[in-house]
C-alpha positions as CSV (number, residue, x, y, z in Angstrom):
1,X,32.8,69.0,-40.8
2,X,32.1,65.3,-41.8
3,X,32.2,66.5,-45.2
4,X,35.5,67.3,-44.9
5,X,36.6,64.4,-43.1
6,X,35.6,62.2,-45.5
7,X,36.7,64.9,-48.4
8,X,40.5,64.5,-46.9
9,X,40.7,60.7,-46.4
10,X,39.2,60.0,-50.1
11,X,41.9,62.8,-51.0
12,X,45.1,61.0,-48.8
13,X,44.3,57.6,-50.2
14,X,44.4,58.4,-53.8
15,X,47.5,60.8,-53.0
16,X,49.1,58.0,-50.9
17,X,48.4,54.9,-53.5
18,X,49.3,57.0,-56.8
19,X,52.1,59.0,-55.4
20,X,55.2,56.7,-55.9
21,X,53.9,55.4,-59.4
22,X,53.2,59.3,-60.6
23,X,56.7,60.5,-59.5
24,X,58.2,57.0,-60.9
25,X,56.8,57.5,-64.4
26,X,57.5,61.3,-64.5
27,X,61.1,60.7,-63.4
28,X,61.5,58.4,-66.3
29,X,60.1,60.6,-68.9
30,X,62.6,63.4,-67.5
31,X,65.8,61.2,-67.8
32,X,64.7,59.7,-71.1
33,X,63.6,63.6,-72.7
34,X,67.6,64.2,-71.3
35,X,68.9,61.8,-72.7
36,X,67.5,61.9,-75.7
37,X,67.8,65.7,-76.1
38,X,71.8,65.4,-75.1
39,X,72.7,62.8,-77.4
40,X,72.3,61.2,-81.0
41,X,72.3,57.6,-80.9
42,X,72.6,55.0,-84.1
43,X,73.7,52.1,-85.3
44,X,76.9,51.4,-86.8
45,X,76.5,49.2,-89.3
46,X,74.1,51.1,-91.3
47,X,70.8,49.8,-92.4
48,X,70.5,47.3,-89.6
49,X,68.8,47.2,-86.4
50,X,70.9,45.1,-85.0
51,X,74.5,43.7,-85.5
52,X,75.0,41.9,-88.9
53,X,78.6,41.3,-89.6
54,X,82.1,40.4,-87.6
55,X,83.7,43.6,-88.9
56,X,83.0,47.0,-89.4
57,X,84.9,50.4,-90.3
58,X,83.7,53.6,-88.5
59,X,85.6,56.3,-89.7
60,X,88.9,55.9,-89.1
61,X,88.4,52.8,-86.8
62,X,88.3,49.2,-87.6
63,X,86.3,47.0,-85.3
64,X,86.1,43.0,-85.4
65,X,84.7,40.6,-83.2
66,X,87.2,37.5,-83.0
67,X,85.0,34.5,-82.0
68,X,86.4,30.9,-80.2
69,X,84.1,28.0,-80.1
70,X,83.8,26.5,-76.6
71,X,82.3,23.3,-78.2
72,X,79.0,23.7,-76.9
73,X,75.5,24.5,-77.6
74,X,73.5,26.9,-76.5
75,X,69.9,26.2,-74.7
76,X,67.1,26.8,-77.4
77,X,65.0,30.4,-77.1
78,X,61.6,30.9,-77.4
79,X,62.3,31.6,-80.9
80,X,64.4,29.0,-82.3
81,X,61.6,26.8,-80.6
82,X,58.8,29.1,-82.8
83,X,61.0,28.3,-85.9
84,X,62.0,25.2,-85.1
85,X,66.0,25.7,-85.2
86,X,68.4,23.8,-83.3
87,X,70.1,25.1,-80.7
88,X,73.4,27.9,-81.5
89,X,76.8,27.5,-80.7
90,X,78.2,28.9,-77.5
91,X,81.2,31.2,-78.5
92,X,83.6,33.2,-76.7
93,X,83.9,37.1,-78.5
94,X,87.0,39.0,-77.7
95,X,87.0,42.8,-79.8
96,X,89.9,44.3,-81.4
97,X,90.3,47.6,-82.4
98,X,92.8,48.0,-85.8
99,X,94.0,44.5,-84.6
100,X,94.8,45.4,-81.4
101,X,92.5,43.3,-78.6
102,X,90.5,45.8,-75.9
103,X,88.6,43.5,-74.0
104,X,88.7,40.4,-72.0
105,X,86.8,37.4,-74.4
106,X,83.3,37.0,-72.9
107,X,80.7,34.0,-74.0
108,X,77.5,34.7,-76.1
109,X,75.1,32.3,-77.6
110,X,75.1,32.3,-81.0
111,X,71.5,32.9,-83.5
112,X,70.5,30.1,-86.0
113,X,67.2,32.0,-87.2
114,X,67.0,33.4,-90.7
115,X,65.2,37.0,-88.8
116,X,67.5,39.0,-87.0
117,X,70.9,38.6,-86.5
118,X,74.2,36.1,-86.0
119,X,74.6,38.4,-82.2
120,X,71.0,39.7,-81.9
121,X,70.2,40.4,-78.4
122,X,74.0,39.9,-77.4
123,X,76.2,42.2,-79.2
124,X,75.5,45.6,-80.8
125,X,77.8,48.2,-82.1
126,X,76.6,52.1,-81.8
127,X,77.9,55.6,-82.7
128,X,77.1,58.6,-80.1
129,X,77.4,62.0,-80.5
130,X,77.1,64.1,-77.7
131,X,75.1,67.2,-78.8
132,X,76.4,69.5,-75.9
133,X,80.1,69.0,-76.9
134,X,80.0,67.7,-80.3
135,X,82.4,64.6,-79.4
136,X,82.0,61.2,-80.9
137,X,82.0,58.1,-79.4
138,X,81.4,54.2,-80.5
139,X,80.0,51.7,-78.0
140,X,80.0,48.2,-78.5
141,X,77.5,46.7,-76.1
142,X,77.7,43.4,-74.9
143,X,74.9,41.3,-72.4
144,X,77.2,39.0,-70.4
145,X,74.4,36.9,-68.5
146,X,72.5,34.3,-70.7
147,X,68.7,34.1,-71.4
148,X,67.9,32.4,-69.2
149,X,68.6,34.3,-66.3
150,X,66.1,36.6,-64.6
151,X,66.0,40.4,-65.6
152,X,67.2,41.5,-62.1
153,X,70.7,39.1,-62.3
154,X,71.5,40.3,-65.7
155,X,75.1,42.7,-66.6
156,X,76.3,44.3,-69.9
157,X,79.5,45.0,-70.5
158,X,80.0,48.6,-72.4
159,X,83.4,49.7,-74.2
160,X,83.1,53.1,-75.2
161,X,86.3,53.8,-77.9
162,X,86.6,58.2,-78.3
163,X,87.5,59.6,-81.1
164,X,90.9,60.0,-80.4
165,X,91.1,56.2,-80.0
166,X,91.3,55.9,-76.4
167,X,89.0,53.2,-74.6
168,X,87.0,52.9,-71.7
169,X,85.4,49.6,-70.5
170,X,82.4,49.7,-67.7
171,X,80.5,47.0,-66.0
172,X,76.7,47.6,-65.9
173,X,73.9,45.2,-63.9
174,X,70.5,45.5,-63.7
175,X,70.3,46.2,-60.3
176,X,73.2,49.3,-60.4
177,X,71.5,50.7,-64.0
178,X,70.4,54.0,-62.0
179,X,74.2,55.1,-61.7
180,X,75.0,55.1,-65.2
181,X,71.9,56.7,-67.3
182,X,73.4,56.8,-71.0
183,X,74.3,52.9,-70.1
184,X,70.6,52.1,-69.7
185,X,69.9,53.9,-73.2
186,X,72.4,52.0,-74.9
187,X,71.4,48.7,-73.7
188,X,67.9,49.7,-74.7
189,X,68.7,50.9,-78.4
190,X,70.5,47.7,-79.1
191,X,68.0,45.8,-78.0
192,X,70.6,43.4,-75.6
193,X,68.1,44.0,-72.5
194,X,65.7,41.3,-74.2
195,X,62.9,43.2,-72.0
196,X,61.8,46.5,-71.4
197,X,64.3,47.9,-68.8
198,X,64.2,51.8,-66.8
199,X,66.6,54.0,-65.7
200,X,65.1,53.3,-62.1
201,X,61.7,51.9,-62.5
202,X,60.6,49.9,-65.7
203,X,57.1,51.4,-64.9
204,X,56.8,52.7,-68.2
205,X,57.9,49.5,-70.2
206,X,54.8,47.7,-68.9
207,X,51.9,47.2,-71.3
208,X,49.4,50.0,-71.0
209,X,45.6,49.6,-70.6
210,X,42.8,51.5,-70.0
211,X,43.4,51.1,-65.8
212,X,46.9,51.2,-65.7
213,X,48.2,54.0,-66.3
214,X,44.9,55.5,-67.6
215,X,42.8,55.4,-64.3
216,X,45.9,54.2,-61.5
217,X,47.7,56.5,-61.2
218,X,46.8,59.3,-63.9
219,X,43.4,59.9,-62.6
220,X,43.2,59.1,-59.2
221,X,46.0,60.9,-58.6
222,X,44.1,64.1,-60.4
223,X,41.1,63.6,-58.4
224,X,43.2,63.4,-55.0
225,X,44.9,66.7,-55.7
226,X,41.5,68.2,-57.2
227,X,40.3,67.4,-53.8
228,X,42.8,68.5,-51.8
229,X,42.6,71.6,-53.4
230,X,38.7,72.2,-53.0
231,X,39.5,70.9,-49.3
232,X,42.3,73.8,-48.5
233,X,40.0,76.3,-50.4
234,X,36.9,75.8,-47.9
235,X,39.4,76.3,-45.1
236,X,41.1,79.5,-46.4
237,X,37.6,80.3,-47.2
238,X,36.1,80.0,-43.7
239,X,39.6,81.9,-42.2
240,X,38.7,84.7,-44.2
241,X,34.9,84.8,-43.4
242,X,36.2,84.4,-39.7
243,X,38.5,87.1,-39.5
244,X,36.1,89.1,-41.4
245,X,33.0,88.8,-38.6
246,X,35.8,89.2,-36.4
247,X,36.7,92.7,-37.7
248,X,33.0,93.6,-37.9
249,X,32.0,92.5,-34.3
250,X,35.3,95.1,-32.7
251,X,34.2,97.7,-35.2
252,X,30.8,97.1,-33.7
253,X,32.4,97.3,-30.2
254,X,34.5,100.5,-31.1
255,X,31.3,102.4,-32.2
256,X,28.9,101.5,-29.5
257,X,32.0,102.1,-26.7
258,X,31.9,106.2,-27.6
C-alpha cells in the first residue's frame, strides 16, 4: 500500500506540473500543422524575405505605399546601434490600390541599415492561397506599435485585398492573436512580430535545451502517465485476483453445502 501511495503522488506531481505545458505545445503544433496544411503563404515581391520596394504589381493589382515625413527621427535599434547607423526617419504610410487609398496613414520607423530592408520588421506584403477553395488573397501587414514597446502591448494592422478586388481591413493585438489564427501566421511569415509569437502560448518559440522541453515536460510528463498506468494496472490486477478467490471460496461453499 505505501508503494502505491508514493507510486500516485510521484505520478500526480509530474501529471500536475507538465500538464498545462504538454497540452500548450501540442495545441500549437495542431493550429500551425492547420494552418500550414490549409494555406500557401509567400511573399510578394519575389526573391525577398522581406519588403524591398514602394510598389509592386500582383497580377492584376497595383499596390504602393505613399509615405509622409512627420519630421522626426526614429529611436535607434539594436541594430543600427551594432552597425553604427543613425537613427531612421519616422514616416506616416498610407496604401493604395490602382491609385485608389484603402487605409487610414499609420507611422513606421524607417531602416538605415544596408541588410534587410527600407520597412523590415514594419511592413510586408504576402500572397495566400487558400488550398481548400482555391481563392487568392494579398495581405499587406503592418506592426502599428514601435520597438520599443513590450510584446504583450503590440497590434498589426492586416488588409486582406480578394481577388475580385474587394478589401477587408482587421485590427490584431497581441493579447486578442488567439481569435484570428491565419493573423498570427502572417505576422510571423513577415517577420513584423520582431519576436517569436503563438497562436495562444509562445511556448514553442522559446529556445530549446536539453531540460526544457527535453526533460520538463516531455519526460516527466511520460513517466507520470507510465506510472499511472502501472498504478491502475495493480489495482485492476488485484480486483480480478479478488473476485477470483471470491468465486472460488462460494464454489467451495456450494460443494461442501450438498
Amino acid at each position: 500500500m505505501n508503494k502505491k501511495i508514493v507510486l500516485s503522488t510521484i505520478s500526480l506531481f509530474f501529471l500536475a506540473i507538465s500538464f498545462s505545458p504538454l497540452f500548450n505545445y501540442i495545441r500549437e503544433y495542431m493550429i500551425s500543422d492547420q494552418i500550414n496544411q490549409r494555406y500557401e503563404i509567400n511573399h510578394a515581391e519575389k526573391g525577398y524575405n522581406t519588403l524591398n520596394v514602394q510598389e509592386l504589381t500582383v497580377d492584376d493589382k497595383h499596390i504602393k505605399i505613399e509615405e509622409e515625413h512627420t519630421g522626426r527621427k526614429a529611436e535607434l535599434t539594436i541594430w543600427d546601434e551594432e552597425e553604427n547607423l543613425p537613427p531612421g526617419d519616422i514616416v506616416k504610410v498610407q496604401f493604395l490600390l490602382n491609385g485608389q487609398k484603402i487605409s487610414t496613414p499609420d507611422e513606421i520607423w524607417l531602416s538605415n541599415r544596408e541588410r534587410g530592408s527600407r520597412y523590415f520588421s514594419w511592413i510586408d506584403i504576402l500572397t495566400v492561397e487558400d488550398r481548400m477553395t482555391g481563392e487568392k488573397e494579398i495581405s499587406i501587414v503592418q506592426r502599428l506599435t514601435d520597438d520599443s514597446q513590450p510584446m504583450e502591448k503590440r497590434k498589426w494592422k492586416i488588409i486582406t485585398i480578394s481577388h475580385d478586388g474587394s478589401i477587408e481591413e482587421k485590427m490584431l493585438s497581441y493579447a486578442q492573436r488567439s481569435n484570428n489564427h491565419l493573423g498570427v501566421k502572417l505576422i510571423e511569415f513577415s517577420g513584423t512580430s520582431l519576436m517569436g509569437m503563438g497562436y495562444y502560448s509562445d511556448i514553442t518559440k522559446s529556445y530549446p535545451s536539453v531540460f526544457f522541453p527535453l526533460i520538463y515536460p516531455f519526460l516527466t510528463g511520460v513517466v507520470g502517465i507510465f506510472l499511472l498506468i502501472i498504478i491502475v494496472v495493480q489495482l485492476l490486477i488485484e480486483i480480478v485476483v479478488q473476485l477470483l478467490i471470491e468465486l472460488h471460496n462460494r464454489r467451495v461453499i456450494r460443494e461442501n453445502g450438498r
